[in-house]
C-alpha positions as CSV (number, residue, x, y, z in Angstrom):
1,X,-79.3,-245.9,-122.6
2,X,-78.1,-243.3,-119.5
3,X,-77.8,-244.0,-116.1
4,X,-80.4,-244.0,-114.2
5,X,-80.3,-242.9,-110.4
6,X,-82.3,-245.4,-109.6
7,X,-80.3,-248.3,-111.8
8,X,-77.8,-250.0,-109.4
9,X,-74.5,-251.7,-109.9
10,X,-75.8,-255.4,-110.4
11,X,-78.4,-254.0,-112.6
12,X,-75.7,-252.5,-115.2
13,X,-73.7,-256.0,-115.2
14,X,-76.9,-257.5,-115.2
15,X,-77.6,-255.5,-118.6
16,X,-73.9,-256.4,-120.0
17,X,-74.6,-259.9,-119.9
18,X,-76.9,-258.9,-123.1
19,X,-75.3,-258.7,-126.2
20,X,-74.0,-255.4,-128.2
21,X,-77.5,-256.2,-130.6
22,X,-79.6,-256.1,-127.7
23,X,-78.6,-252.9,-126.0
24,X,-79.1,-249.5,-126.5
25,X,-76.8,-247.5,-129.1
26,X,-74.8,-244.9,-126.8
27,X,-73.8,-242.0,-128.5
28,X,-70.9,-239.5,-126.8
29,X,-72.8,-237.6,-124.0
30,X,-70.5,-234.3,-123.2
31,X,-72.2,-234.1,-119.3
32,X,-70.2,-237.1,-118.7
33,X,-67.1,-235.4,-118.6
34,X,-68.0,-233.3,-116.2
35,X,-66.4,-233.5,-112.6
36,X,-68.0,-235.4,-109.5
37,X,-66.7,-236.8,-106.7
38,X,-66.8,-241.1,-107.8
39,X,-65.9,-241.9,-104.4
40,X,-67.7,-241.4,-101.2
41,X,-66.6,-240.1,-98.4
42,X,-67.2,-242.6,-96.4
43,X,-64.8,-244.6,-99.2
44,X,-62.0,-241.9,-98.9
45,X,-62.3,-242.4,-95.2
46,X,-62.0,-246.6,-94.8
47,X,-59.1,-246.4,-97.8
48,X,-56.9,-244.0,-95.6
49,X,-57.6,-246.2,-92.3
50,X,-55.5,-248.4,-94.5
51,X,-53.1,-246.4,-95.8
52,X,-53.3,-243.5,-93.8
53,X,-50.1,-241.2,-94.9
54,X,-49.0,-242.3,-98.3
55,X,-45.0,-241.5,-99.0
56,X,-44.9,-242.3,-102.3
57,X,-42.3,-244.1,-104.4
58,X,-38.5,-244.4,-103.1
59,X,-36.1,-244.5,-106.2
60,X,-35.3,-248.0,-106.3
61,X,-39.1,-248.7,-106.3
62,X,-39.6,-246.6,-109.0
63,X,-38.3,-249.2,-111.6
64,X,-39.9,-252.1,-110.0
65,X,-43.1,-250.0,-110.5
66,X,-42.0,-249.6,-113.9
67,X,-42.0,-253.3,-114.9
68,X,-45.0,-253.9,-113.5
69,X,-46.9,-251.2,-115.5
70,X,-45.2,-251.9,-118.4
71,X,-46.1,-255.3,-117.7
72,X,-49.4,-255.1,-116.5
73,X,-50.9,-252.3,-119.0
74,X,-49.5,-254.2,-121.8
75,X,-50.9,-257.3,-121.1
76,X,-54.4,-255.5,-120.6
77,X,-53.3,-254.7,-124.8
78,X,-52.6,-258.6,-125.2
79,X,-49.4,-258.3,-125.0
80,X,-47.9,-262.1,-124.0
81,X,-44.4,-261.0,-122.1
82,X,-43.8,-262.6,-119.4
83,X,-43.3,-260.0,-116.1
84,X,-39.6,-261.9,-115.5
85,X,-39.2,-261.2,-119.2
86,X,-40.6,-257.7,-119.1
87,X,-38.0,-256.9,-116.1
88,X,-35.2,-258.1,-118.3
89,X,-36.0,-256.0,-121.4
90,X,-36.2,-253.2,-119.5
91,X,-33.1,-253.6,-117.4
92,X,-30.9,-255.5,-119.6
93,X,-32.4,-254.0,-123.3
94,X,-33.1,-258.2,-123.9
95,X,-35.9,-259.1,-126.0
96,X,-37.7,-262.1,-125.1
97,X,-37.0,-264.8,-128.0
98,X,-40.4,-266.0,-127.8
99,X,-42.2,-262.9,-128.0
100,X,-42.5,-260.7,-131.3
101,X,-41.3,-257.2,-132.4
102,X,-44.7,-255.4,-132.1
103,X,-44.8,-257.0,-127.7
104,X,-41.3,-255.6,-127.3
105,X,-42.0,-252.3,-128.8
106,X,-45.1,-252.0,-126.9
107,X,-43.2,-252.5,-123.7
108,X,-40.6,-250.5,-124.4
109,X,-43.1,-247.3,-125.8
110,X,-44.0,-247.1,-122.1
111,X,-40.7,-246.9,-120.4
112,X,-40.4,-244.0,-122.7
113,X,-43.9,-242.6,-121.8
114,X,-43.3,-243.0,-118.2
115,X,-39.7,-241.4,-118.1
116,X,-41.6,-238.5,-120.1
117,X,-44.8,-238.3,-117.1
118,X,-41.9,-238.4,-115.0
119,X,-40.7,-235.3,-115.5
120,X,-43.9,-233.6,-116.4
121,X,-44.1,-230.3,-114.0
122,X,-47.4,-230.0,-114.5
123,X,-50.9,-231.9,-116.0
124,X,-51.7,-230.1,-119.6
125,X,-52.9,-230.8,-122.8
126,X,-49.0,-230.8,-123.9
127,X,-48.4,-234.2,-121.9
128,X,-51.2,-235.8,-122.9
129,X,-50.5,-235.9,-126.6
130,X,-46.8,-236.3,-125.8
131,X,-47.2,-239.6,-123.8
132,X,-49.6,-240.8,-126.6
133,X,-46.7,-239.9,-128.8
134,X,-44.8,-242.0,-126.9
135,X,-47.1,-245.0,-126.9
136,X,-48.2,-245.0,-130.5
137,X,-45.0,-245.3,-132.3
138,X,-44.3,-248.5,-133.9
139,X,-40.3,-247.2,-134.2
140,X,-40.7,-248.8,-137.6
141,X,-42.4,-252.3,-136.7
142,X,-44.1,-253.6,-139.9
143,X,-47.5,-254.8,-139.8
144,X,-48.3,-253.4,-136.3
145,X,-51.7,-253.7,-135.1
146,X,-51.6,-251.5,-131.5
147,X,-49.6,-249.0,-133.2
148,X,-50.1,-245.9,-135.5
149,X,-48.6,-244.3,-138.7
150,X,-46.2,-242.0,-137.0
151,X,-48.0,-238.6,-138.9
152,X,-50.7,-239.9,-136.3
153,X,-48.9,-240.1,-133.2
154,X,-49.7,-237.3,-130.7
155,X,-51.9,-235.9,-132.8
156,X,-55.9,-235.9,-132.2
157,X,-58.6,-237.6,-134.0
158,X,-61.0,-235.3,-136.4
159,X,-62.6,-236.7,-139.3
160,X,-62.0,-240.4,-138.3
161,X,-64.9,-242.6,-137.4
162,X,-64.2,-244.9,-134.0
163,X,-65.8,-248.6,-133.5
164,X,-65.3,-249.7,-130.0
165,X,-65.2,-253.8,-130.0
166,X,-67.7,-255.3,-126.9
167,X,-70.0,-252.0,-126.6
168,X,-72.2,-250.1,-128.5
169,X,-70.7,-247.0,-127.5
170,X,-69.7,-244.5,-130.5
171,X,-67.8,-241.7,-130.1
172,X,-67.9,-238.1,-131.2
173,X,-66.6,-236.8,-134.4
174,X,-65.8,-234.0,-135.5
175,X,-67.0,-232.7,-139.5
176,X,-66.8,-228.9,-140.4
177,X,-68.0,-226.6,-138.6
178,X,-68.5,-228.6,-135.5
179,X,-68.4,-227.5,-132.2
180,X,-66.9,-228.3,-129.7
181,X,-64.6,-230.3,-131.4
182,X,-62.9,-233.5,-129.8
183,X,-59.5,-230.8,-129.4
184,X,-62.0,-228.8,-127.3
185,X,-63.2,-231.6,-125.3
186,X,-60.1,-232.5,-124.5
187,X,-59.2,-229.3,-123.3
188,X,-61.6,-229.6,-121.4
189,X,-61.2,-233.0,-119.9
190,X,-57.3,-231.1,-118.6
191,X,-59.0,-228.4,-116.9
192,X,-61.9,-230.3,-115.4
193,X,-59.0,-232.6,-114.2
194,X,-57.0,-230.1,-113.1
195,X,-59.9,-228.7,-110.9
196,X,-60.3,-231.9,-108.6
197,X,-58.2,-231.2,-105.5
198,X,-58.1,-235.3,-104.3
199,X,-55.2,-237.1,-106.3
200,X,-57.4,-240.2,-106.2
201,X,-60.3,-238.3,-107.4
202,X,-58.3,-236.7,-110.4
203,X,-56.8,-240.2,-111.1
204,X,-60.0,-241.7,-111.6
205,X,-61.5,-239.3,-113.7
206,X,-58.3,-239.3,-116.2
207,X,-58.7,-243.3,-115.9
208,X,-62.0,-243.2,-117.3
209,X,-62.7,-239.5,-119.3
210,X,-59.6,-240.0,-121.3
211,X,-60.9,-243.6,-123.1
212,X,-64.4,-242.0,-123.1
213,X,-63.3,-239.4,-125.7
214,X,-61.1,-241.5,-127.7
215,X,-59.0,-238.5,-128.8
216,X,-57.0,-240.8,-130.8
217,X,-57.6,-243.2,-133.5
218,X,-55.7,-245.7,-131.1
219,X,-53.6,-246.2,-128.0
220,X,-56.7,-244.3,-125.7
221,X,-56.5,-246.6,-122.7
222,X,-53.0,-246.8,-122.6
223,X,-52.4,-242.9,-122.8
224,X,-55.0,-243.0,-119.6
225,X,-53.4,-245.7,-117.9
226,X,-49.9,-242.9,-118.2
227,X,-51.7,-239.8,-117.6
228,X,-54.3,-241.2,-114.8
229,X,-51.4,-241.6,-112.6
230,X,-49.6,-238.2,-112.9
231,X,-51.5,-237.0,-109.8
232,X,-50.9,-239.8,-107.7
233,X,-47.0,-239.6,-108.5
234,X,-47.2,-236.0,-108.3
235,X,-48.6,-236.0,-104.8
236,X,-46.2,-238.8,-103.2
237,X,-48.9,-241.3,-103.0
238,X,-48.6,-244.6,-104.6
239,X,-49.7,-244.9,-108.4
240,X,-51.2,-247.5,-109.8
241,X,-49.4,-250.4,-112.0
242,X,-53.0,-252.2,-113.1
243,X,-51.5,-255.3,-112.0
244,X,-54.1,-257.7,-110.5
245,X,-56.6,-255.5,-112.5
246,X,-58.0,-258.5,-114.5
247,X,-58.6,-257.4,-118.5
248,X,-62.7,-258.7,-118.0
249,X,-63.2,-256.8,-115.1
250,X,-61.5,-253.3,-117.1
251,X,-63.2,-253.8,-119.7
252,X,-66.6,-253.6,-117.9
253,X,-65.8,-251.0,-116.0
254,X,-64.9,-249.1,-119.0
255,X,-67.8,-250.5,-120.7
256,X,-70.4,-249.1,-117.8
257,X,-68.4,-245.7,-118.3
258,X,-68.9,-245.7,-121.6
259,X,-72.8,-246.7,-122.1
260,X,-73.7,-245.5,-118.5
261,X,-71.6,-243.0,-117.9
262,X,-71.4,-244.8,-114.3
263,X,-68.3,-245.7,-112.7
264,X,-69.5,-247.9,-109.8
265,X,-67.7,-251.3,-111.9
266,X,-64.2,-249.2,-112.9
267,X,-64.2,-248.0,-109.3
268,X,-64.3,-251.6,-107.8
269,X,-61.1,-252.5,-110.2
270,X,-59.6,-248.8,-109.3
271,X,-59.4,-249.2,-105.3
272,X,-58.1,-253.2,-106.1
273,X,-55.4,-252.1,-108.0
274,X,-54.5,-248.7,-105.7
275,X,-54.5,-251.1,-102.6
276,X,-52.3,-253.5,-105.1
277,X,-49.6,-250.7,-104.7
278,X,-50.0,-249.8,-101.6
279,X,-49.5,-253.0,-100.1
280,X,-46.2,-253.9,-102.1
281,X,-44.7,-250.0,-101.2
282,X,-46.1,-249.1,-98.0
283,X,-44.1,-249.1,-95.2
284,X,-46.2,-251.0,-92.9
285,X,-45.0,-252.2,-88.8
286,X,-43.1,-255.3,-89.0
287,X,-45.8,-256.8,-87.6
288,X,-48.5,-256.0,-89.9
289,X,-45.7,-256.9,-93.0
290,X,-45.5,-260.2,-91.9
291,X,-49.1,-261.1,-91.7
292,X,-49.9,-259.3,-94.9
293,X,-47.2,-261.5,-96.9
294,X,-48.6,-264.8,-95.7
295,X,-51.8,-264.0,-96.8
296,X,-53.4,-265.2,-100.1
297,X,-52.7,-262.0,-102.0
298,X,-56.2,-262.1,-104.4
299,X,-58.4,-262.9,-101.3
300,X,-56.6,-260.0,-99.5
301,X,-57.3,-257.8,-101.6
302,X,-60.7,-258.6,-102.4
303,X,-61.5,-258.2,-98.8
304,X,-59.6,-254.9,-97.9
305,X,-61.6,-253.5,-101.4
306,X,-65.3,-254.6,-100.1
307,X,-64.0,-253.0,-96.7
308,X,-63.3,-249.9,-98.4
309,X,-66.6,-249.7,-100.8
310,X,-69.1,-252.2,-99.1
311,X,-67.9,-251.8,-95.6
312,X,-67.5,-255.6,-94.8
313,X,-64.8,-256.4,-92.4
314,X,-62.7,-258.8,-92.3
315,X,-59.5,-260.1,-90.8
316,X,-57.1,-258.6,-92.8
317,X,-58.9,-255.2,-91.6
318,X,-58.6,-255.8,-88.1
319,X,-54.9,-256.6,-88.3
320,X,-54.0,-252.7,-90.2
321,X,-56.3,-251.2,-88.1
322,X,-54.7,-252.8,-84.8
323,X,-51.4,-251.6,-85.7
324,X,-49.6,-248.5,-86.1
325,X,-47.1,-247.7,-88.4
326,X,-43.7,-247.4,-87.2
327,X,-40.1,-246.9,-87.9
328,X,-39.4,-250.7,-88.5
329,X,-39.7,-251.1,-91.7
330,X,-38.8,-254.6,-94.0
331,X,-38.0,-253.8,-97.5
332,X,-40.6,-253.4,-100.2
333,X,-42.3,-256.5,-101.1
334,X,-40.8,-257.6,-104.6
């Protein structure tokens, strides 16, 4: 089944409720990695009246957004480490006791990843396969289920046949002869990125074209989840950890993506999780800080996100929009 222009957002999760046997087979559609602008701009312009002049990461933030990542992408995996115990590995270098070799690797796989996007001049093909490098190596775990044989890390998928649990979505592959291969998608999927101007715009496409190809023969989402913020980080504005971004709701809006090509559902989860950030790092009036931290933080955020895609106001609203940001400033919200 394709999207429809006429098929709306309740009538896609109204057709996910069905299961995999009752739905339409999806085969990989190459139009849907093609460019478009997945927010309005009427959306861009309610998200900025929010966070008007993003300024990015500060150092010492950098690590905090680090364990929440690590945390957050991981747990999206299954991973089971704690985020107190995900701080400490990563500080301190101390496994958690109670967790096993294959969760600490995984955490650990994307402090390397991220130190590696972190010094990334640019977004090319080079960086992707280098952060699913990163990511995919088991560093000699036995029996590892979310990693890959290391002759297969960083390098892309050919002959391999991909089944996708939840969807009916199946991916390209390539046989001889073939073209464009999944290499040349991927190229393009760089350069059609690299043509979006918008950092939020080039985030989201990464976010959701990378998993749609499934270069890999694993470790897909989590090379997005990496690569998908190089442009925020890039730009100074504030990328975007996935915590709060509950693993149902993903793996809809990933779902949509993949047997729609739609990204109403991903983008509902995308501007939660941006706004996530941007209230822990943003350096909002005093006043403003102190009402924002003594509100409940999931009914805050669900109201500033159908402010910015449904246009409902709501308290919360009112209070950014009624005050300026100035030079008073409490420290970033741990």
């Amino acid at each position: 089944m394709r999207l429809s222009k006429a098929m709306s957002k309740q009538q896609i999760i109204e057709i996910l409720k069905k299961s995999t046997d009752e739905r339409s087979v999806a085969r990989f559609n190459p139009s849907f990695l093609t460019p478009r602008q997945e927010m309005t701009s009427e959306e861009h312009a309610r998200l900025r009246s929010l966070i008007p002049t993003p300024v990015g990461l500060r150092k010492r933030e950098t690590f905090s957004f680090l364990v929440n990542l690590s945390y957050a992408s991981s747990r999206l995996e299954g991973n089971t480490y704690s985020e107190i115990d995900t701080r400490t590995l990563l500080e301190d270098n101390i496994p958690s006791a109670d967790n096993s070799a294959e969760e600490t690797k995984m955490i650990l796989n994307h402090k390397r990843a991220f130190d590696r996007l972190l010094k990334a001049e640019s977004l090319d093909k080079s960086l992707i396969l280098d952060l699913h490098r990163q990511l995919a190596d088991s560093q000699g775990v036995d029996s590892a289920q979310h990693f890959l044989e290391p002759e297969y890390c960083g390098v892309i998928r050919t002959f391999d046949e991909l089944y996708i649990g939840q969807t009916t979505y199946i991916p390209t592959v390539d046989y001889p002869g073939k073209k464009p291969t999944i290499s040349d998608h991927l190229d393009t999927i760089v350069a059609s990125a690299n043509t979006i101007s918008d950092p939020l715009e080039q985030s989201m496409y990464l976010f959701t074209r990378l998993p749609y190809l499934q270069a890999f023969r694993d470790c897909n989402k989590r090379t997005s989840r990496l690569a998908g913020n190089f442009p925020l980080i890039k730009s100074g504005d504030y990328p975007i950890s996935f915590m709060g971004f509950a693993k149902s709701e993903y793996n809809k809006g990933m779902i949509a993506f993949y047997e729609f090509g739609s990204t109403d559902l991903f983008k509902d989860g995308f501007v939660e999780a941006y706004l996530h950030s941007a209230l822990r790092f943003h350096p909002f009036d005093l006043a403003t800080t102190i009402y924002l931290q003594s509100q409940d933080k999931a009914e805050l955020l669900r109201g500033l996100r159908e402010y910015v895609v449904e246009n409902k106001g709501c308290e919360a609203v009112e209070k950014i929009l009624s005050h300026h940001m100035t030079d008073e400033t409490l420290e970033p919200r741990r």
